[in-house]
C-alpha positions as a printed Julia matrix, in Angstrom:
427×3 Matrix{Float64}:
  22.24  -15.34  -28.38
  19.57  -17.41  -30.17
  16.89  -16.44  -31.98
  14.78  -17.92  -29.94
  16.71  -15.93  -26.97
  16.52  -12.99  -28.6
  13.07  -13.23  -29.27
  12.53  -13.96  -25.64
  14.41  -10.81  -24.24
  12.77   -8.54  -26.41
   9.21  -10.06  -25.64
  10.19   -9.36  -22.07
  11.51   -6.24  -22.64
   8.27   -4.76  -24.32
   6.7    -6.66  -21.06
   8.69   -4.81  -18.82
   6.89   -1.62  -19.88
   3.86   -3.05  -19.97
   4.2    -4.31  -16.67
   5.67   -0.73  -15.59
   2.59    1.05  -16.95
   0.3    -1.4   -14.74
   2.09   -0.5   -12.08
   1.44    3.54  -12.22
  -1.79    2.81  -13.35
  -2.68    1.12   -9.71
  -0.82    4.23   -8.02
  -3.41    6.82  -10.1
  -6.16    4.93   -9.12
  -5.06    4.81   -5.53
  -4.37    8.14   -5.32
  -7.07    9.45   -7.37
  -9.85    7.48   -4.99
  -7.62    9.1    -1.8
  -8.05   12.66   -3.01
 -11.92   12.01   -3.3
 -12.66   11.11    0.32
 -13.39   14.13    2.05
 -16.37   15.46   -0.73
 -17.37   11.64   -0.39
 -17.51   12.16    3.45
 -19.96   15.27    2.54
 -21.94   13.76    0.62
 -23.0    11.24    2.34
 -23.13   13.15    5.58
 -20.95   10.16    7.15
 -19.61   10.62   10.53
 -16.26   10.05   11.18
 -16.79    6.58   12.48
 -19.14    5.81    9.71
 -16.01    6.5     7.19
 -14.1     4.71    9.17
 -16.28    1.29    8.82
 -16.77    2.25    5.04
 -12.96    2.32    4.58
 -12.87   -1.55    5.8
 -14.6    -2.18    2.59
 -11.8    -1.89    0.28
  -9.12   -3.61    2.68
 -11.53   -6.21    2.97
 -11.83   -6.8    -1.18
  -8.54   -6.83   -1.24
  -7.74   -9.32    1.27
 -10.22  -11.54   -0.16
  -9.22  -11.36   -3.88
  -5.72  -11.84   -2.45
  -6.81  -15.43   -1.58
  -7.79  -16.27   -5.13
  -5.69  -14.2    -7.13
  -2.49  -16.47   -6.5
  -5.01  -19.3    -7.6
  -6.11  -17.66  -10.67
  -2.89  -16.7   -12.19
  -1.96  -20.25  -11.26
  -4.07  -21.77  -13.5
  -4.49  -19.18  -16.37
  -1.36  -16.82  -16.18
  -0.71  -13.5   -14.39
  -1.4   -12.21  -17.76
  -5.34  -12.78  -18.12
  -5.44  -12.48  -14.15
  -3.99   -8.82  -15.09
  -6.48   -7.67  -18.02
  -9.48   -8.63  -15.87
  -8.43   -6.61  -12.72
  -7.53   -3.95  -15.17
 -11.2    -3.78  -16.02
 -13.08   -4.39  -12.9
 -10.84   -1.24  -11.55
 -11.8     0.47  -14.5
 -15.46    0.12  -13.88
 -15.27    0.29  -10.23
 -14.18    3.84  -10.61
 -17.18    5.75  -12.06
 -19.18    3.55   -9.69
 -17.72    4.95   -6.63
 -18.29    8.39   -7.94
 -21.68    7.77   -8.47
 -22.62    5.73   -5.23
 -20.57    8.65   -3.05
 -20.84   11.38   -5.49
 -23.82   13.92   -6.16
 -25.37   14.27   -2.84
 -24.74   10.06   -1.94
 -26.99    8.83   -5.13
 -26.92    5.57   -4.63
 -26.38    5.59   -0.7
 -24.36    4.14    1.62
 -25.03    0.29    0.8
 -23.83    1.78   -3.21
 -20.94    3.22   -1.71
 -19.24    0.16    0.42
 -20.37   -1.88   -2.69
 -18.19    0.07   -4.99
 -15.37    0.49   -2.37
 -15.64   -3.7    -2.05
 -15.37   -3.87   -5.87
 -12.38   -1.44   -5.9
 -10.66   -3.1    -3.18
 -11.38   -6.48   -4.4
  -9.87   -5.25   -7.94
  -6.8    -3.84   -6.22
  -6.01   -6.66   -4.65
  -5.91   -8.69   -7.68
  -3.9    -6.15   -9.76
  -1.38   -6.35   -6.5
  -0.71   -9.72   -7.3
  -1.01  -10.24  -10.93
   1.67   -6.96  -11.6
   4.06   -8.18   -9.32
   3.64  -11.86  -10.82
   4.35  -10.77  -13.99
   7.06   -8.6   -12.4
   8.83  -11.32  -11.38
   8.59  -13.45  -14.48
   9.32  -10.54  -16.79
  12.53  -10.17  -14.26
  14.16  -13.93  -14.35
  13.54  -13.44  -18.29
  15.95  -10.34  -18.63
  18.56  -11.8   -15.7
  18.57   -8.51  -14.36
  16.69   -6.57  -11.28
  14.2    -4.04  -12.64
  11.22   -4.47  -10.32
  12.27   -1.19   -8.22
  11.85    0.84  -11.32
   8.6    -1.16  -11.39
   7.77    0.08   -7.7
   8.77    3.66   -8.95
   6.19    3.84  -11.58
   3.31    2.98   -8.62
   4.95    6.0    -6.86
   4.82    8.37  -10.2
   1.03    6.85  -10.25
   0.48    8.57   -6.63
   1.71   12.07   -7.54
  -0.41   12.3   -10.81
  -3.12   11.21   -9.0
  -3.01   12.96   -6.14
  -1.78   16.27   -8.8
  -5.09   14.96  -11.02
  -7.38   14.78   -7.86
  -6.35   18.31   -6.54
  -7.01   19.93   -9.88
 -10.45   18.22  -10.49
 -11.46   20.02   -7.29
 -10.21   23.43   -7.63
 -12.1    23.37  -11.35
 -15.06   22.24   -9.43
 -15.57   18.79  -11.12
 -17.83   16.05   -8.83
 -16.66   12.91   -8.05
 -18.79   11.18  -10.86
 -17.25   13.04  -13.59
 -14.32   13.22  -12.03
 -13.93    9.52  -11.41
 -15.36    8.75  -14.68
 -12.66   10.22  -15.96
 -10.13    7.99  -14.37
 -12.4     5.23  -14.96
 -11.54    5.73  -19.17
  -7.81    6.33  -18.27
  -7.6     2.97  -16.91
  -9.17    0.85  -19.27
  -6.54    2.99  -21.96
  -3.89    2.11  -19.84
  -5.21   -1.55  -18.92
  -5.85   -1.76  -22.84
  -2.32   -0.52  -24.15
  -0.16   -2.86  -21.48
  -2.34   -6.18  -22.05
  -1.45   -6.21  -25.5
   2.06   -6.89  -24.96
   2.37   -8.87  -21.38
   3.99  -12.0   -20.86
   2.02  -15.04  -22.42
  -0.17  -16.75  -19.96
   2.56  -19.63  -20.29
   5.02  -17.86  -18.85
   3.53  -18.25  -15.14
   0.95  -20.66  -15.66
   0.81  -24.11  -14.65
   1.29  -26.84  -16.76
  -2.18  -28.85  -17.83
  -1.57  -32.01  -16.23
  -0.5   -30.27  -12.66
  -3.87  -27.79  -12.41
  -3.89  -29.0    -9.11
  -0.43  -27.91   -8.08
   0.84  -31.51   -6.95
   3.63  -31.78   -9.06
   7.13  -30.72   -7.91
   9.63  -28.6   -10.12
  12.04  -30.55  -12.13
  10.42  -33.68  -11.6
  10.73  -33.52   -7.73
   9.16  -34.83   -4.79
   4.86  -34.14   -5.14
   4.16  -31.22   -3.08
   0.74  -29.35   -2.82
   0.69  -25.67   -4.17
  -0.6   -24.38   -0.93
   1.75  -26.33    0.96
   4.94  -24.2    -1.19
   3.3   -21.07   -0.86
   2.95  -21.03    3.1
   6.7   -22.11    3.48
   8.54  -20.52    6.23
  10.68  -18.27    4.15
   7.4   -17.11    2.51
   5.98  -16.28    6.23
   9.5   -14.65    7.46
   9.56  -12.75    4.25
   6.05  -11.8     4.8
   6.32  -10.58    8.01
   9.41   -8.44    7.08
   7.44   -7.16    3.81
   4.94   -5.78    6.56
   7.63   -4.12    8.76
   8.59   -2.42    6.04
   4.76   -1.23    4.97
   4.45   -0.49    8.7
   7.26    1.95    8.69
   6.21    3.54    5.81
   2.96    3.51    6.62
   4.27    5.26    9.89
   5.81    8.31    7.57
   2.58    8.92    5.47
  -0.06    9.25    8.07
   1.88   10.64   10.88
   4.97   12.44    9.42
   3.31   15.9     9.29
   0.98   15.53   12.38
   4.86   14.52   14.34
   5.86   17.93   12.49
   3.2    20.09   13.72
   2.77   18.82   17.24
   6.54   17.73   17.98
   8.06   20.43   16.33
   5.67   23.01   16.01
   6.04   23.27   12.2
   4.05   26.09   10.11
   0.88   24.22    8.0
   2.91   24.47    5.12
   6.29   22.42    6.22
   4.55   20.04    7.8
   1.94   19.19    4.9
   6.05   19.13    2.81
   6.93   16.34    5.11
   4.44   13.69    2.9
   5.29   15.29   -0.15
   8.88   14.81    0.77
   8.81   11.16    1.58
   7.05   11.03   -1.5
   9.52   12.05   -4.35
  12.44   10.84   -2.52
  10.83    7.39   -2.45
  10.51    7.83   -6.14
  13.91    8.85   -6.71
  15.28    5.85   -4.64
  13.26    3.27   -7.11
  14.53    4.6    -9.62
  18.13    4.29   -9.03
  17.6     1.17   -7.38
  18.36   -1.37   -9.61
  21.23    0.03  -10.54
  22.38   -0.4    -7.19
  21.06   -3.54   -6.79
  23.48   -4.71   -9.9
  26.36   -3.02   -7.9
  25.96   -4.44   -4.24
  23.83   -7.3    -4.53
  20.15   -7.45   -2.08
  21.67   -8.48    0.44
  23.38   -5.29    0.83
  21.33   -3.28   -0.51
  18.47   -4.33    1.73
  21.34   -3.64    4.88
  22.39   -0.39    3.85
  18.97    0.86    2.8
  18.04   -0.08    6.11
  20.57    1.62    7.83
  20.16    4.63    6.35
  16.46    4.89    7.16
  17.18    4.18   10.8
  19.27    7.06   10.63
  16.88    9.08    8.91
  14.28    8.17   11.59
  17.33    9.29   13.9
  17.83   12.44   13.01
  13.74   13.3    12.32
  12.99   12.5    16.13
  16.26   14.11   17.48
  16.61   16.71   15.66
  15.85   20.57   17.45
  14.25   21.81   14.58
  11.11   21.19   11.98
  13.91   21.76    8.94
  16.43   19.1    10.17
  13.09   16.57   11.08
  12.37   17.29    7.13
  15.45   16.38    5.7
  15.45   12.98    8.94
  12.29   12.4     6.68
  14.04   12.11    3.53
  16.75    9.78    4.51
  14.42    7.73    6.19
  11.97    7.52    2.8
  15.2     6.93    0.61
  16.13    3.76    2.87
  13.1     2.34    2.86
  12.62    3.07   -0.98
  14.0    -0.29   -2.33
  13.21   -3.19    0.78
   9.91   -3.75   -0.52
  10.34   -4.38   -4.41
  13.83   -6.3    -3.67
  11.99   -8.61   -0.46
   9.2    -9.09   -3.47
  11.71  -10.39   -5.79
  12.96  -12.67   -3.41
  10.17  -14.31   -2.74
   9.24  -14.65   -6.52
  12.69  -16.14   -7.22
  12.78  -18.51   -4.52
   9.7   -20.22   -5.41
  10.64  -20.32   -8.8
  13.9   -22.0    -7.88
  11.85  -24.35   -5.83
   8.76  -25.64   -7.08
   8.56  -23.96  -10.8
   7.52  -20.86  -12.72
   3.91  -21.57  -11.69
   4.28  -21.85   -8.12
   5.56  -18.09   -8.19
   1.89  -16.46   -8.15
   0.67  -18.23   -5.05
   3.81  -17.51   -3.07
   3.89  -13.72   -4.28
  -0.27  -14.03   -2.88
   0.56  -15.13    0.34
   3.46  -12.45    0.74
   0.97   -9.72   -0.48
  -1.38  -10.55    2.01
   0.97  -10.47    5.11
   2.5    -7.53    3.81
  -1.18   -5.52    3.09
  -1.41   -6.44    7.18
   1.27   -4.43    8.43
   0.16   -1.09    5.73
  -3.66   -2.1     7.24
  -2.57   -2.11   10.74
   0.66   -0.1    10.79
  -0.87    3.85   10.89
  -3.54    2.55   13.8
  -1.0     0.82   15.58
   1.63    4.1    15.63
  -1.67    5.65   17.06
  -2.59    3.36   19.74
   1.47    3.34   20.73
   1.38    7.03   20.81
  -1.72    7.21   22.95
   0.1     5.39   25.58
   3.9     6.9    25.11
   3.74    9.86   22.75
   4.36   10.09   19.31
   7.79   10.18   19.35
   8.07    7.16   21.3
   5.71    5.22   18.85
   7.62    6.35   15.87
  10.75    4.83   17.8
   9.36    1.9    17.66
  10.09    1.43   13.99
  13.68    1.13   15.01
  12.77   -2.43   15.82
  11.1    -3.48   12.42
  14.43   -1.95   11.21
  16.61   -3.74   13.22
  14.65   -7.06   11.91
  15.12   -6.62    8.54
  18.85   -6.02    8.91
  19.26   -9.31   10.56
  16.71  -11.14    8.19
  18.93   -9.52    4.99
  21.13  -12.67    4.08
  17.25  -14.42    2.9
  16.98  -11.91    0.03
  19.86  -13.59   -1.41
  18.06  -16.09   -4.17
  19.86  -15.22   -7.08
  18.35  -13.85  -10.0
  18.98  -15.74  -13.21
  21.79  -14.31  -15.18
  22.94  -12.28  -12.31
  26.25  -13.85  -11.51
  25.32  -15.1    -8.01
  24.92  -18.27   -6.86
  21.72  -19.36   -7.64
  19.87  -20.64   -4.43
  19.1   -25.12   -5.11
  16.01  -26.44   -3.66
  15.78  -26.74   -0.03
  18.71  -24.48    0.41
  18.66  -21.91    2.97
  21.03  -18.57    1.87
  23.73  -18.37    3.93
C-alpha cells in the first residue's frame, strides 16, 4: 500500500467511528424525544387527536429537509451537511422541552415549531450519516454500514434507558431535554472533527449543477440519476422493509396481549425483544455480509423473518409468539443498511462520488414513507381482517424483497465481486 493509501484507509477508518457515533447519536435523540411524549401530552392538555396532528410536525421536517439535504451535501459535502444537522438537533432539543415542558410554556404553536425543527434536523442527519456511510465504506472496500445501523439501535436503548430514568428521578422535560440537548452537540462536536473531507462526496466546482456525467460520460442532470428506476425499486423495497418493522414495534405487544392473551409484562418484552436482537443482527452483519455476499444475505435474512413472522402468528402460545418475534427482528436486522449500500454504490458506479447524496435522498424519502405509513396501515388492515391477518400481510413485502435480492448486488470496491459498469443491470 501507498502512503497515500495508507493515509486514506486510516482517515476512513477514524471516519468510520465518527460516522458510527453520528449514528447512535440520532437513535438517543429519537428515543429520548419518544420517552417524553406522554408528560408532553399532559402538559399541554392535548387530546389524543391533537397529538396526533402535532406528531405530523416532525415527519413533515423531515420529509422536507430530505428534499434539500441530497442537494446540500451535493454541493458542500456530507461532512458540513453533517455538523450543521448535528447542531440544529442539538438546539432543537431543549426547545421542545421548553415549548411542551412545564405546564406547555410556550404553547402549542412552540411545540409543533420545535417538533418541525427536530424533524427537519432528523431528516438531514438521515441523509448526511448514511452519505458519509457510504463514502467512508467504498474507502475501506469492505461492508461496515450494518455495524453503522447497530450503533442507531444502541442509540434507542440508552435513550429510551436515559428517558425512563429522568422520569422516575422526577426530572421535567426542559431539564431533561436540555440535557440531551449538551450530549449532542459533545457527540456532534467529537465526530465532526474527524469525518470525511467535504471532497470526498462533494461535487466537483465546474459541475455545481450536476450536468456532468462520471468518467467523462454522457451529460446527465443530478435529479435525473437520482430518480432512476433502481433508485425507485430500491426505494420501495427500503419501505417494505420499514413497514415490517414498523409492523413489530407498534403492534408486537398489543398482537401479544389481545391474540395471545399475554401478562403486561411479556407482552411489553415483545418490543424490547425485537429490539436487542435487531442490535445483535447489525452487529454480526457485516461479517456475514463478507461471507455470503448481499445478495444472499438479503435472501436468507428474509427468509428467516418470514419464518419468524410464521411461527409468532401460529404459534399456541405468548412464549413461542416471543421467540417468532425474535427471528423475525434478526431477519430483518441487516435488509435496510445492505439495500442502503446498494443504492450508494450504484450511483457511485454510475454517475460519480457526488451523485451518491442525492440518490441516498431520494431512497430516504421513499423509505421514511413506508415507517410513516406502515403502523397506520397494519391498523386500518386489522380493522377490516384482524390483527393477525394484517400482520400476514407482511409476508408479501417479504416475498418482494426476496425476488428484488439479485439488485443489491453492486459490488463494493475491494470486495472481490464484480463490480456493476454503468448502465448495467445485476444479473
Amino acid at each position: 500500500m501507498t502512503g497515500a493509501g495508507a493515509a486514506g484507509s486510516a482517515g476512513a477508518a477514524r471516519a468510520r467511528w465518527s460516522v458510527t457515533a453520528v449514528f447512535f447519536l440520532v437513535g438517543l435523540m429519537l428515543s429520548a424525544w419518544f420517552t417524553q411524549i406522554p408528560q408532553f401530552k399532559s402538559e399541554l392538555g392535548l387530546t389524543d387527536g391533537q397529538l396526533g396532528a402535532a406528531l405530523l410536525f416532525p415527519a413533515g421536517g423531515a420529509l422536507a429537509s430530505m428534499q434539500v439535504a441530497g442537494r446540500l451535501a451535493g454541493r458542500f459535502g456530507s461532512s458540513p451537511v453533517l455538523r450543521a444537522a448535528g447542531v440544529t438537533i442539538a438546539a432543537a432539543m431543549p426547545l421542545l422541552g421548553w415549548s411542551g415542558g412545564s405546564g406547555g410554556s410556550g404553547g402549542f404553536a412552540a411545540f409543533a415549531a420545535a417538533l418541525l425543527l427536530f424533524g427537519f434536523a432528523d431528516g438531514m442527519l438521515d441523509v448526511a450519516m448514511n452519505a458519509q456511510a457510504v463514502a467512508v465504506e467504498r474507502m475501506l472496500g469492505r461492508p461496515v454500514l450494518q455495524s453503522m445501523h447497530a450503533a442507531f439501535s444502541l442509540g434507542t436503548i440508552g435513550g429510551a434507558a436515559s428517558g425512563g430514568a429522568a422520569i422516575y428521578l422526577g426530572l421535567s422535560p426542559l431539564a431533561y431535554l436540555g440535557v440531551m440537548g449538551a450530549v449532542a452537540v459533545i457527540l456532534t462536536a467529537g465526530a465532526g472533527a474527524r469525518l470525511l473531507p467535504a471532497s470526498a462526496d462533494r461535487a466537483a466546482p465546474d459541475d455545481r449543477d450536476g450536468t456532468r456525467g462520471a468518467g467523462g460520460g454522457p451529460p446527465q442532470r443530478r435529479a435525473r440519476a437520482g430518480w432512476t428506476g433502481y433508485v425507485v425499486v430500491l426505494g420501495l423495497l427500503g419501505a417494505g422493509c420499514l413497514l415490517a418493522e414498523g409492523a413489530a414495534e407498534s403492534w408486537s405487544a398489543v398482537f401479544l396481549r389481545d391474540q395471545r392473551h399475554a401478562a403486561p409484562a411479556l407482552a411489553t418484552a415483545g418490543y424490547l425483544v425485537f429490539t436487542v436482537v435487531q442490535l445483535g443482527g447489525r452487529l454480526l452483519g457485516d461479517r456475514l455480509h463478507l461471507r455470503w455476499g448481499p445478495v444472499a444475505l438479503v435472501r436468507r435474512g428474509a427468509a428467516v423473518a418470514a419464518a419468524g413472522l410464521c411461527l409468532e402468528l401460529a404459534a399456541p402460545g405468548a412464549g413461542w409468539s416471543v421467540l417468532g418475534i425474535a427471528l423475525y427482528s434478526l431477519g430483518l436486522a441487516g435488509l435496510v443498511p445492505i439495500i442502503f449500500g446498494a443504492v450508494g454504490h450504484r450511483s457511485a458506479a454510475e454517475h460519480g462520488a457526488a451523485s451518491v447524496t442525492g440518490a441516498v435522498a431520494r431512497f430516504t424519502t421513499i423509505s421514511y414513507l413506508g415507517y410513516l405509513l406502515g403502523p397506520a396501515s397494519i391498523g386500518w388492515l386489522a380493522q377490516a381482517a384482524g390483527l393477525t391477518w394484517a400482520l400476514a400481510a407482511v409476508f408479501l413485502v417479504l416475498a418482494a424483497v426476496i425476488g428484488f435480492a439479485r439488485l443489491t448486488s453492486p459490488a463494493l470496491p475491494g470486495q472481490g465481486q464484480q463490480a456493476v459498469q454503468p448502465g448495467q443491470v445485476p444479473a
